[in-house]
N, CA, C and O atoms as a GROMACS GRO file, in nm:
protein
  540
    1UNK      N    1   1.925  13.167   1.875
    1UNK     CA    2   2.044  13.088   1.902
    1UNK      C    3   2.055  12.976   1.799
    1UNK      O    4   1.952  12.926   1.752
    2UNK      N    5   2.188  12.932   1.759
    2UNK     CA    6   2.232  12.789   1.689
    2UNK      C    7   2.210  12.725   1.746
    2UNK      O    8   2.260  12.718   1.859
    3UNK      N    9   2.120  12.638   1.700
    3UNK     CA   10   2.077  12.483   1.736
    3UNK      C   11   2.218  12.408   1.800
    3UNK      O   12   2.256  12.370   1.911
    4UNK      N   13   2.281  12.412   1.636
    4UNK     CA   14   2.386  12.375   1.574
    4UNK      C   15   2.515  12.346   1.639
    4UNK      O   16   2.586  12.246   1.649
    5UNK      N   17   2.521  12.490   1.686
    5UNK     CA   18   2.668  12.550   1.758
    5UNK      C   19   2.619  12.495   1.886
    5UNK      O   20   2.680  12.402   1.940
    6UNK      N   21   2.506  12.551   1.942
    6UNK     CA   22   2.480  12.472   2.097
    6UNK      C   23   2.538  12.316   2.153
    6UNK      O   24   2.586  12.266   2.255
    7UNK      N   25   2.497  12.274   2.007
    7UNK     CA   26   2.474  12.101   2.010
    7UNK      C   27   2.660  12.056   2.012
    7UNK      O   28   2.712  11.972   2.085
    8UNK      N   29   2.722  12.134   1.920
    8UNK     CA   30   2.874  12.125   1.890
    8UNK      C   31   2.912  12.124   2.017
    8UNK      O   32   2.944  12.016   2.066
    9UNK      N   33   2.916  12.202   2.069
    9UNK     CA   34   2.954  12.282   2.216
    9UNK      C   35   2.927  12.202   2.345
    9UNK      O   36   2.992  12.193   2.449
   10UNK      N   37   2.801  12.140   2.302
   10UNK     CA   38   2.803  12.035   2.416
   10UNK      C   39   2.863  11.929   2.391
   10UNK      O   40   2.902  11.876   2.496
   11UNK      N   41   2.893  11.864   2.284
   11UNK     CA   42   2.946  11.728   2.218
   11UNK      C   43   3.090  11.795   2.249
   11UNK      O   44   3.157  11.714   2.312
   12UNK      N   45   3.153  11.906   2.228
   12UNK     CA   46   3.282  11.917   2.275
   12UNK      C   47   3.330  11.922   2.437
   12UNK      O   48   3.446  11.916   2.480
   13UNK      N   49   3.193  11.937   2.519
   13UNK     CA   50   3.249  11.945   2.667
   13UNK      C   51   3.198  11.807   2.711
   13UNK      O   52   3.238  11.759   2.817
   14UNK      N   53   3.106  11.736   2.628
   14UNK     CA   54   3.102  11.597   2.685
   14UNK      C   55   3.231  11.458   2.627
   14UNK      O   56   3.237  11.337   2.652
   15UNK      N   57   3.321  11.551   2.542
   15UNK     CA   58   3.384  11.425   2.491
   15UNK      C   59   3.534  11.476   2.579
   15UNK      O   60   3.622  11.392   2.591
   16UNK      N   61   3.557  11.633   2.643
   16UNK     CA   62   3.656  11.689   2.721
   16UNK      C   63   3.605  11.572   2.837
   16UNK      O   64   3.665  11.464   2.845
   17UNK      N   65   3.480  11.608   2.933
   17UNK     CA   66   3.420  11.536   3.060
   17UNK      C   67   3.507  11.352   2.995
   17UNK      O   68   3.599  11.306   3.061
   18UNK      N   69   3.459  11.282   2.876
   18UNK     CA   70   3.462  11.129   2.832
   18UNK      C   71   3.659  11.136   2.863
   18UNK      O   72   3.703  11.023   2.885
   19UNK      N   73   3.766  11.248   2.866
   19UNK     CA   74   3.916  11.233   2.796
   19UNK      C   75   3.889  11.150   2.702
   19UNK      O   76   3.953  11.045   2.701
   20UNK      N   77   3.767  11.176   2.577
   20UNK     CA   78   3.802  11.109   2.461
   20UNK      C   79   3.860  11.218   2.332
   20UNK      O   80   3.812  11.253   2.225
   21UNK      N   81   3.965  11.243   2.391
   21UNK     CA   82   4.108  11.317   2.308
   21UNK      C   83   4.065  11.317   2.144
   21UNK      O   84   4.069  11.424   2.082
   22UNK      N   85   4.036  11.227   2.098
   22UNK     CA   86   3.972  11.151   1.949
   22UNK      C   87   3.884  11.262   1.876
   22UNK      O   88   3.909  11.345   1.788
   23UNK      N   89   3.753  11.223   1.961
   23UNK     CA   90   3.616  11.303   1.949
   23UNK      C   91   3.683  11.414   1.994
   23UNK      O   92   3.699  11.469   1.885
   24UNK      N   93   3.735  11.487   2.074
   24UNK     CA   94   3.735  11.613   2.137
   24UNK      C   95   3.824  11.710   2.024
   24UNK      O   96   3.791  11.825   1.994
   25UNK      N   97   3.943  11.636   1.969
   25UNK     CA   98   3.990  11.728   1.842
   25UNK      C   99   3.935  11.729   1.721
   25UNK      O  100   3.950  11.821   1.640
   26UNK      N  101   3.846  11.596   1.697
   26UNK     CA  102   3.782  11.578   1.560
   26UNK      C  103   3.648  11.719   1.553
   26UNK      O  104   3.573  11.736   1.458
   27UNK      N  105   3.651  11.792   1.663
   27UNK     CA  106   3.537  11.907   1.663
   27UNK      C  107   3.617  12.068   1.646
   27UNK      O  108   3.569  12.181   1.641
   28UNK      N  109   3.776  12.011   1.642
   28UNK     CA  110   3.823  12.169   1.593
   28UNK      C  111   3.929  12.191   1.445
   28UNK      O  112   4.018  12.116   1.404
   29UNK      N  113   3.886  12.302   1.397
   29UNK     CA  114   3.904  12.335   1.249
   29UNK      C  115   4.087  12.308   1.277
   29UNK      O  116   4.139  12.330   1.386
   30UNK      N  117   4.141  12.271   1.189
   30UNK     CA  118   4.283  12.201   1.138
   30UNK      C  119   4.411  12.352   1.218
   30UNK      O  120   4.518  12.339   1.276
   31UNK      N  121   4.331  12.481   1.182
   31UNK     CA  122   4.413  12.568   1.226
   31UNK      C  123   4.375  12.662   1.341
   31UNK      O  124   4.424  12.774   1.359
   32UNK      N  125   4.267  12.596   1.429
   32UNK     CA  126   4.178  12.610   1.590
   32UNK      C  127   4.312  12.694   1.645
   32UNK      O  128   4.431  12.665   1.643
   33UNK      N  129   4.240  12.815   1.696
   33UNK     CA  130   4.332  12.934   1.767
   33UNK      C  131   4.314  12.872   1.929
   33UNK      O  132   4.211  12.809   1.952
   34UNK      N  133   4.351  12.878   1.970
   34UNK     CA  134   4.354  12.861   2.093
   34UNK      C  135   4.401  12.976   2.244
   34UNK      O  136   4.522  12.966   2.264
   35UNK      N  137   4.356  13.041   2.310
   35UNK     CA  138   4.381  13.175   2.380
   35UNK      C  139   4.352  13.084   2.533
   35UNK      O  140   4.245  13.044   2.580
   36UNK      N  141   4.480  13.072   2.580
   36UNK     CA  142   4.524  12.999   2.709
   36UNK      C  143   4.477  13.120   2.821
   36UNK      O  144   4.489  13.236   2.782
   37UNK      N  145   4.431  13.098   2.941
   37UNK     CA  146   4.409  13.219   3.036
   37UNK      C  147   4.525  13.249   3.086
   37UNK      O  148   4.615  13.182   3.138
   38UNK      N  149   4.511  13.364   3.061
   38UNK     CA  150   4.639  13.512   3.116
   38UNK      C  151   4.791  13.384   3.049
   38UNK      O  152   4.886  13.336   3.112
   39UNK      N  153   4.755  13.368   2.913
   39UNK     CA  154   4.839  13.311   2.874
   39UNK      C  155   4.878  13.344   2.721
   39UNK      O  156   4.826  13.443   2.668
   40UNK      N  157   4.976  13.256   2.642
   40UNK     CA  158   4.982  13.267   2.490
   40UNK      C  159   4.882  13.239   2.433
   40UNK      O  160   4.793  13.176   2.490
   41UNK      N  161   4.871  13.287   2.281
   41UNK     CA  162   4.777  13.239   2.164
   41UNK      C  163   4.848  13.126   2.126
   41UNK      O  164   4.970  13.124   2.118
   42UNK      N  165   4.785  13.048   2.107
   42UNK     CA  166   4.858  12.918   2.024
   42UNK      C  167   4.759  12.854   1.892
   42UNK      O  168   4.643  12.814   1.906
   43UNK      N  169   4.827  12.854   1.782
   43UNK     CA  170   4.738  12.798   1.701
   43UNK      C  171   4.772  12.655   1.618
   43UNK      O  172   4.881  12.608   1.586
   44UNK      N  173   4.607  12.595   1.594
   44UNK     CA  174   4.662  12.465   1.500
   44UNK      C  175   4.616  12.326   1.560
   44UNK      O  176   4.657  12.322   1.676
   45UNK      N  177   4.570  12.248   1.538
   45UNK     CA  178   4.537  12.185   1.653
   45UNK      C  179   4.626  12.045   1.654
   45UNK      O  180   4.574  11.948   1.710
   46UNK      N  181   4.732  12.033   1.606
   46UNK     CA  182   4.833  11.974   1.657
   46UNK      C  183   4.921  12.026   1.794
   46UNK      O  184   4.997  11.958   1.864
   47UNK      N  185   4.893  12.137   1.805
   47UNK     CA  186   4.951  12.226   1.918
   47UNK      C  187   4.862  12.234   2.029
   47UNK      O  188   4.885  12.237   2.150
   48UNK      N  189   4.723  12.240   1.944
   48UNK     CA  190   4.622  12.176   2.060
   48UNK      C  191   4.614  12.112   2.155
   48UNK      O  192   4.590  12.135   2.273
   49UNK      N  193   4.649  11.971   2.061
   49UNK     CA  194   4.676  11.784   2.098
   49UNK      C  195   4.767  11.797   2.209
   49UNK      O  196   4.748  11.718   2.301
   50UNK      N  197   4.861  11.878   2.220
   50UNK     CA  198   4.994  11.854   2.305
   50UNK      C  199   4.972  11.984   2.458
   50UNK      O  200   5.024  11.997   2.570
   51UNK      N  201   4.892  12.041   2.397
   51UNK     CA  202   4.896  12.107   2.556
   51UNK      C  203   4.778  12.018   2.591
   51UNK      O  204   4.810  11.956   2.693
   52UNK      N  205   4.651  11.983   2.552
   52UNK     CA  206   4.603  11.872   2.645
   52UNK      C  207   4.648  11.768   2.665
   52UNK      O  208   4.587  11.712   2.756
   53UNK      N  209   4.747  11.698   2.616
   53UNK     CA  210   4.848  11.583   2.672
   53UNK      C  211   4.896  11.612   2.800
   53UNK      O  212   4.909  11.542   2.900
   54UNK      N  213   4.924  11.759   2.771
   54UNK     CA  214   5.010  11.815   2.931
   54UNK      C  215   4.860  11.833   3.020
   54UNK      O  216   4.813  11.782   3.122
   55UNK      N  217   4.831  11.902   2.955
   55UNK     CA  218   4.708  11.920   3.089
   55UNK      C  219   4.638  11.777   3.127
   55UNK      O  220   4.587  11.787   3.238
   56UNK      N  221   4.627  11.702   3.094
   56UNK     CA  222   4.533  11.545   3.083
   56UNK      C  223   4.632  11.487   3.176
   56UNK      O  224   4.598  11.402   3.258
   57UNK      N  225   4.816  11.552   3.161
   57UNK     CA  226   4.918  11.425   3.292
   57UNK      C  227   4.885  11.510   3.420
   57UNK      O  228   4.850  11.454   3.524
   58UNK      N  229   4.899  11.661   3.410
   58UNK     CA  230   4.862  11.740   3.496
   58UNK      C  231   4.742  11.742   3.618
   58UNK      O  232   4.746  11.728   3.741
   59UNK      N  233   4.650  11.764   3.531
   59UNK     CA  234   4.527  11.769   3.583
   59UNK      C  235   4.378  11.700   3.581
   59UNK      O  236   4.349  11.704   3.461
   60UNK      N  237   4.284  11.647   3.639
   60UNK     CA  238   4.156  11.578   3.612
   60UNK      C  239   4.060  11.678   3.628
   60UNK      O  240   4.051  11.725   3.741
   61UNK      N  241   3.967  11.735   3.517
   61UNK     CA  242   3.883  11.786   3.546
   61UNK      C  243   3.757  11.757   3.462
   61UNK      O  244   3.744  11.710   3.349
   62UNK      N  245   3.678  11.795   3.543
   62UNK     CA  246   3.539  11.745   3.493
   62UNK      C  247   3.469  11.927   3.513
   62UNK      O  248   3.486  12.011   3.602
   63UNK      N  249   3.392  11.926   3.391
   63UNK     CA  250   3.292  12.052   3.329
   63UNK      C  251   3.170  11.991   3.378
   63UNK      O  252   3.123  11.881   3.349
   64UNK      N  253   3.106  12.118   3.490
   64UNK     CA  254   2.967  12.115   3.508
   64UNK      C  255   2.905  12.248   3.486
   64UNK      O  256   2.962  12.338   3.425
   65UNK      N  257   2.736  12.262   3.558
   65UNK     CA  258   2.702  12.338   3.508
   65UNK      C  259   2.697  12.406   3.359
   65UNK      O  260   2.706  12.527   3.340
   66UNK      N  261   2.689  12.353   3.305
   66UNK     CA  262   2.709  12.410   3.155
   66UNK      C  263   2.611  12.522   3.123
   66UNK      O  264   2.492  12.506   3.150
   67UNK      N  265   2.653  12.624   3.072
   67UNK     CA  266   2.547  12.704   2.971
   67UNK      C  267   2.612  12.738   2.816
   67UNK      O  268   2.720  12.789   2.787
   68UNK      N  269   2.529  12.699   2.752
   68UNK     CA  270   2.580  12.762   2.634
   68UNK      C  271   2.513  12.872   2.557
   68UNK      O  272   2.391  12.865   2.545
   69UNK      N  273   2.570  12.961   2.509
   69UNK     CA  274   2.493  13.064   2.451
   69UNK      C  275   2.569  13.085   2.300
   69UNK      O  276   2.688  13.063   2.279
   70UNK      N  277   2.481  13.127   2.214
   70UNK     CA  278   2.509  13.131   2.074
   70UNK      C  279   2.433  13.228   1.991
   70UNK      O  280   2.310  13.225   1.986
   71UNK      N  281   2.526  13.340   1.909
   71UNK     CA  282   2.457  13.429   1.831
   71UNK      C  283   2.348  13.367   1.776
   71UNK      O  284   2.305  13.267   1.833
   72UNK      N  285   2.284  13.417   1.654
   72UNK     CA  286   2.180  13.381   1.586
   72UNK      C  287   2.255  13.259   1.459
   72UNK      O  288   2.240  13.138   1.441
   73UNK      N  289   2.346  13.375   1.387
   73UNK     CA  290   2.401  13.316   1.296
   73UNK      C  291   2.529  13.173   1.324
   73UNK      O  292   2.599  13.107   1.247
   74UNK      N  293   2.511  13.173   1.473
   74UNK     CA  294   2.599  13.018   1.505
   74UNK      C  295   2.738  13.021   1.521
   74UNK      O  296   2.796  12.925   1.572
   75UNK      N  297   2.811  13.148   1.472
   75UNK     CA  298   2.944  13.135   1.431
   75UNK      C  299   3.012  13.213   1.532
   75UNK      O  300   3.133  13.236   1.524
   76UNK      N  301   2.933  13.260   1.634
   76UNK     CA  302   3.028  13.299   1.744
   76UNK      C  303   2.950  13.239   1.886
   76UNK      O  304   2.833  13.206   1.871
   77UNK      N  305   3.011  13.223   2.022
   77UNK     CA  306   2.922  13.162   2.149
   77UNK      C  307   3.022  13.189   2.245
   77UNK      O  308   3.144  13.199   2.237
   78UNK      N  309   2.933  13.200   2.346
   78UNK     CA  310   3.001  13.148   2.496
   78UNK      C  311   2.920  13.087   2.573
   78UNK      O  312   2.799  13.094   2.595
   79UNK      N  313   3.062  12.984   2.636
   79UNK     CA  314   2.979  12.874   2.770
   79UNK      C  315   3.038  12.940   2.869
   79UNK      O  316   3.143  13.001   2.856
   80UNK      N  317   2.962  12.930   2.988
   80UNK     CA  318   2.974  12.911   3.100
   80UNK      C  319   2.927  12.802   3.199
   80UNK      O  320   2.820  12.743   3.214
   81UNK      N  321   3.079  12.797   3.277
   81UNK     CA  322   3.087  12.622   3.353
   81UNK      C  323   3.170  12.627   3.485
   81UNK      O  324   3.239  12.723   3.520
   82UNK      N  325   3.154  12.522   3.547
   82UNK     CA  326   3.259  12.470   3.707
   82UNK      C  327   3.312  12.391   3.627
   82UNK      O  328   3.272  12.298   3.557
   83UNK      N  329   3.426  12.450   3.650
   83UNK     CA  330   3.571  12.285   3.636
   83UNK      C  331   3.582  12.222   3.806
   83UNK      O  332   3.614  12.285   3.907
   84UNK      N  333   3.551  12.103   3.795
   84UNK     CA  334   3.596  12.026   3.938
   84UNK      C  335   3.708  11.959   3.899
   84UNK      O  336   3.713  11.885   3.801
   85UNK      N  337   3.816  11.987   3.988
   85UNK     CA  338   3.946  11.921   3.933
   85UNK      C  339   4.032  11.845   4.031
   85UNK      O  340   4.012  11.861   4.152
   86UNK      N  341   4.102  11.784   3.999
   86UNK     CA  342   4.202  11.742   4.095
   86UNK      C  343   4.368  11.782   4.014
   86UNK      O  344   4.395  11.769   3.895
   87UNK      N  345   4.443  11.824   4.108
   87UNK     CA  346   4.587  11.905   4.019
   87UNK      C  347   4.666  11.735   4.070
   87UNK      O  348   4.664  11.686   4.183
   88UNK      N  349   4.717  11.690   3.970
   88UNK     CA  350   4.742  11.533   3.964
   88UNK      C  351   4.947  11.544   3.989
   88UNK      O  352   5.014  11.474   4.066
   89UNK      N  353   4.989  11.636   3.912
   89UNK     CA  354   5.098  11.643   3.895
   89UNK      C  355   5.185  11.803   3.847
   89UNK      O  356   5.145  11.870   3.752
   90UNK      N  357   5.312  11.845   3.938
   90UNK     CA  358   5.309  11.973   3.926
   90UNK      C  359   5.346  12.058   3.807
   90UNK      O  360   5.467  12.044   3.789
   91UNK      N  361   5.291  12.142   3.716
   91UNK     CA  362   5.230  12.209   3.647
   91UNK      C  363   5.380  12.296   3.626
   91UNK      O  364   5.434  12.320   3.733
   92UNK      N  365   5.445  12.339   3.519
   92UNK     CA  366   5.574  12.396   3.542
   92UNK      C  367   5.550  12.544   3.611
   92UNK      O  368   5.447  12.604   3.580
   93UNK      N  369   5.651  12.608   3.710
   93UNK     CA  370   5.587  12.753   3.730
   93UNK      C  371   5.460  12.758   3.818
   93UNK      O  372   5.411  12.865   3.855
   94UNK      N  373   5.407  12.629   3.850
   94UNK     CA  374   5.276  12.627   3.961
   94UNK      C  375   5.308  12.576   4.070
   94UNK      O  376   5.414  12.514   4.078
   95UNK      N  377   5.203  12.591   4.203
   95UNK     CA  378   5.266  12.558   4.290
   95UNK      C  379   5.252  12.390   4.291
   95UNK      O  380   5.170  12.328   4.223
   96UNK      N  381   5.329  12.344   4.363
   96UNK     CA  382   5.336  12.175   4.393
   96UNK      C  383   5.224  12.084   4.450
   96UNK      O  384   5.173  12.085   4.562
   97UNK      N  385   5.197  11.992   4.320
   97UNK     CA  386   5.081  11.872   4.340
   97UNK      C  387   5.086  11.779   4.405
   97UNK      O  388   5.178  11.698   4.407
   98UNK      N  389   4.942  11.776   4.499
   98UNK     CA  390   4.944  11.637   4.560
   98UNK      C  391   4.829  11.594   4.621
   98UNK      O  392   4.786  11.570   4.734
   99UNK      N  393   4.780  11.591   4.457
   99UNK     CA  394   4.612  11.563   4.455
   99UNK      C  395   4.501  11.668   4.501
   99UNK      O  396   4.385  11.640   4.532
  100UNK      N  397   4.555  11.788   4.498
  100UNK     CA  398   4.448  11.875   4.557
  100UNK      C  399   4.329  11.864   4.433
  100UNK      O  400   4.336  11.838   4.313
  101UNK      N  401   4.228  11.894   4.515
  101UNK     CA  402   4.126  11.908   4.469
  101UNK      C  403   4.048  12.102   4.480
  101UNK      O  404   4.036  12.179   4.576
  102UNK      N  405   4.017  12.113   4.352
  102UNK     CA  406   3.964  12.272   4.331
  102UNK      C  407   3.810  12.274   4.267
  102UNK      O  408   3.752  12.174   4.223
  103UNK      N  409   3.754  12.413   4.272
  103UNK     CA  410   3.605  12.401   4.191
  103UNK      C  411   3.612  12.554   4.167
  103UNK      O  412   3.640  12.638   4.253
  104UNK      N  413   3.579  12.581   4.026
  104UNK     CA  414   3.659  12.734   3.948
  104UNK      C  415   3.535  12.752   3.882
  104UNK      O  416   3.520  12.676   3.786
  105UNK      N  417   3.433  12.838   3.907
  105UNK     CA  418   3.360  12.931   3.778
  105UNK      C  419   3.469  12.974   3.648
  105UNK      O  420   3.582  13.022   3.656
  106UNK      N  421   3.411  12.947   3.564
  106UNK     CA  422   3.483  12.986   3.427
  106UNK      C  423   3.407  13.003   3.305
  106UNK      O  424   3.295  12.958   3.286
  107UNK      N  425   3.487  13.083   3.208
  107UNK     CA  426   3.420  13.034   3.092
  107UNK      C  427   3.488  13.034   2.961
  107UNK      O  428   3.611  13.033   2.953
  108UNK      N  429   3.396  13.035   2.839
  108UNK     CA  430   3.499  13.050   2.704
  108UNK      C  431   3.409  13.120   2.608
  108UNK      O  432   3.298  13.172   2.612
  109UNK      N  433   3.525  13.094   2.498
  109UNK     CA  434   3.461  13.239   2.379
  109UNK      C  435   3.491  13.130   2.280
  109UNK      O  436   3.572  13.043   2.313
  110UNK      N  437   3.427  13.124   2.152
  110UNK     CA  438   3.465  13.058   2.076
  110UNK      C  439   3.393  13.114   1.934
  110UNK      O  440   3.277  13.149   1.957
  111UNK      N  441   3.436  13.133   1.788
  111UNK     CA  442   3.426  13.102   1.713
  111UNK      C  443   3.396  12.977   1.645
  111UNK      O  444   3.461  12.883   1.690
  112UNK      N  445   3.331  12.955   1.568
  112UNK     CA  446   3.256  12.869   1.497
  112UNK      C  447   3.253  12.887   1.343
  112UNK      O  448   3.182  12.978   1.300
  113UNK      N  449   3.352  12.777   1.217
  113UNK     CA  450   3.353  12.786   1.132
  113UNK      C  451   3.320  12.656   1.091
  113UNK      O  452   3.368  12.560   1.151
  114UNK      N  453   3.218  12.636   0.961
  114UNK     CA  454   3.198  12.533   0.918
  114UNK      C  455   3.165  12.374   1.090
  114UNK      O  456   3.239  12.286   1.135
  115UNK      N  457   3.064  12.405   1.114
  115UNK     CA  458   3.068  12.334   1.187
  115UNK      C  459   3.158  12.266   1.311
  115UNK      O  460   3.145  12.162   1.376
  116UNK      N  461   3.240  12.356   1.312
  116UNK     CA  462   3.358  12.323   1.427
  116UNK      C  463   3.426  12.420   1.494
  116UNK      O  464   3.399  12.534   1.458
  117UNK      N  465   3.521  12.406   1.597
  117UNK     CA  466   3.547  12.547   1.709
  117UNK      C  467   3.639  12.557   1.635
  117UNK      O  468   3.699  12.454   1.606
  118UNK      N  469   3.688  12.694   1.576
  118UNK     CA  470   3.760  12.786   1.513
  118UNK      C  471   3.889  12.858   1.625
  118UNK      O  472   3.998  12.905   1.594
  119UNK      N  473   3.848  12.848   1.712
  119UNK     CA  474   3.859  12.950   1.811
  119UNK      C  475   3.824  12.952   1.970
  119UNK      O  476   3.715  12.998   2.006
  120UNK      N  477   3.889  12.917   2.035
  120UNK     CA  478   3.840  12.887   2.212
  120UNK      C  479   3.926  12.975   2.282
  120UNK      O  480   4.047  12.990   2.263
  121UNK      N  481   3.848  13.038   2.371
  121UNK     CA  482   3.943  13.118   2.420
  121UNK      C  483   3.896  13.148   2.613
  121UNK      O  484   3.807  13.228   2.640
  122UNK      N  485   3.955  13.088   2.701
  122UNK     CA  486   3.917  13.038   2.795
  122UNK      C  487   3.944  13.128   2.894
  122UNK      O  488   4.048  13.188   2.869
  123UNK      N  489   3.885  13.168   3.010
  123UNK     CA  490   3.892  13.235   3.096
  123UNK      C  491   3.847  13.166   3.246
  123UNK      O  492   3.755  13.085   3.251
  124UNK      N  493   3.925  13.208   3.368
  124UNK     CA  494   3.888  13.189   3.488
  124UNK      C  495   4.017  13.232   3.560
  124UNK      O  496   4.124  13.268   3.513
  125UNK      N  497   3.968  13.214   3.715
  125UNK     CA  498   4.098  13.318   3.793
  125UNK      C  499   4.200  13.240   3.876
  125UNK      O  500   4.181  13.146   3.953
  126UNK      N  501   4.315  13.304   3.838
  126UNK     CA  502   4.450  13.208   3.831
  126UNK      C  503   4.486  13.198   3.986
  126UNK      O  504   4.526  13.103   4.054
  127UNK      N  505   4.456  13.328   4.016
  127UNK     CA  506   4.469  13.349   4.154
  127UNK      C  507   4.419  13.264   4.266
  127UNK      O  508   4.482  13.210   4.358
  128UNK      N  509   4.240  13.263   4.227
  128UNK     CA  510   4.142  13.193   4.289
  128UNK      C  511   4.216  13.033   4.305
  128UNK      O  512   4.230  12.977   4.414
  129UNK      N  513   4.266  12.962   4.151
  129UNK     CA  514   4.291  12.838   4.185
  129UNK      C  515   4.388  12.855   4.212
  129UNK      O  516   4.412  12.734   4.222
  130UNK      N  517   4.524  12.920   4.248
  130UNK     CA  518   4.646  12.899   4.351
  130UNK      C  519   4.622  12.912   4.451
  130UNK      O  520   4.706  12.856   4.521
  131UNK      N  521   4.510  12.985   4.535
  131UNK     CA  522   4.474  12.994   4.627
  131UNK      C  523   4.434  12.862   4.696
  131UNK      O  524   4.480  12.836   4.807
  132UNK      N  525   4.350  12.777   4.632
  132UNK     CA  526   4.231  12.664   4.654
  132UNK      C  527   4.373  12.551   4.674
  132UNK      O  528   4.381  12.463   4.759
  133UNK      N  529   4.488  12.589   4.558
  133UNK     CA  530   4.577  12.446   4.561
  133UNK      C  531   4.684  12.433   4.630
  133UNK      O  532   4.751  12.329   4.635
  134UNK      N  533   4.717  12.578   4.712
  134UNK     CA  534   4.825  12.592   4.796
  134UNK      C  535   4.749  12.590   4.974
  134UNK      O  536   4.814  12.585   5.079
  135UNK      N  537   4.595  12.594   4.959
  135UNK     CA  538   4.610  12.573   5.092
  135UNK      C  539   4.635  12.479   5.182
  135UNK      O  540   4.640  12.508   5.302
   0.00000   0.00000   0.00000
């Protein structure tokens, strides 16, 4: 495993856990793909910046459990984690917020170029959390 990529990977879910927005984009490459669950590709990380704006008015969540795993050569990984969240405000197309609180197994895929995420591509079940936020 990458030392390297491990270490990246955690500095990127501890500065997501900090909402230090700053640190959290200064760790992805200028043209960072981004693969939304059961959603669009979006690339660039100005496009980045703005769906976590939305998600950050949206939602509070905090990453636990962490695992990270990483090829040899560093440049590809996946974590696996609990998002504990609270849905803050309603989400377009989701059901209606009012402070629920959820806890989601999930995980991600990421590429790794030159020292930074290339590539995140996130997974967990959509169902599971409409379930948790409509009851």
């Amino acid at each position: 495993m990458s030392q390297a990529t491990v270490q990246l990977l955690q500095n990127y879910y501890k500065a997501f856990n900090a909402q230090d927005m700053d640190t959290f984009l200064s760790l992805l490459t200028d043209d960072v793909v981004h693969d939304i669950n059961q959603g669009d590709r979006e690339v660039g990380k100005d496009t980045f910046s703005a769906f976590m704006d939305r998600m950050n008015k949206n939602y509070k969540e905090t990453i636990v459990d962490i695992v990270v795993m990483s090829n040899a050569a560093g440049d590809r990984a996946a974590v696996e984690f609990t998002v504990l969240g609270e849905y803050l405000a309603t989400d377009e197309g989701l059901p209606e917020a009012n402070g629920q609180t959820y806890k989601l197994p999930a995980g991600a895929f990421f590429d790794i170029r030159d020292g930074k995420v290339a590539r995140v591509t996130n997974y967990y079940n959509l169902e599971d959390w409409i379930a948790q936020v409509s009851a």
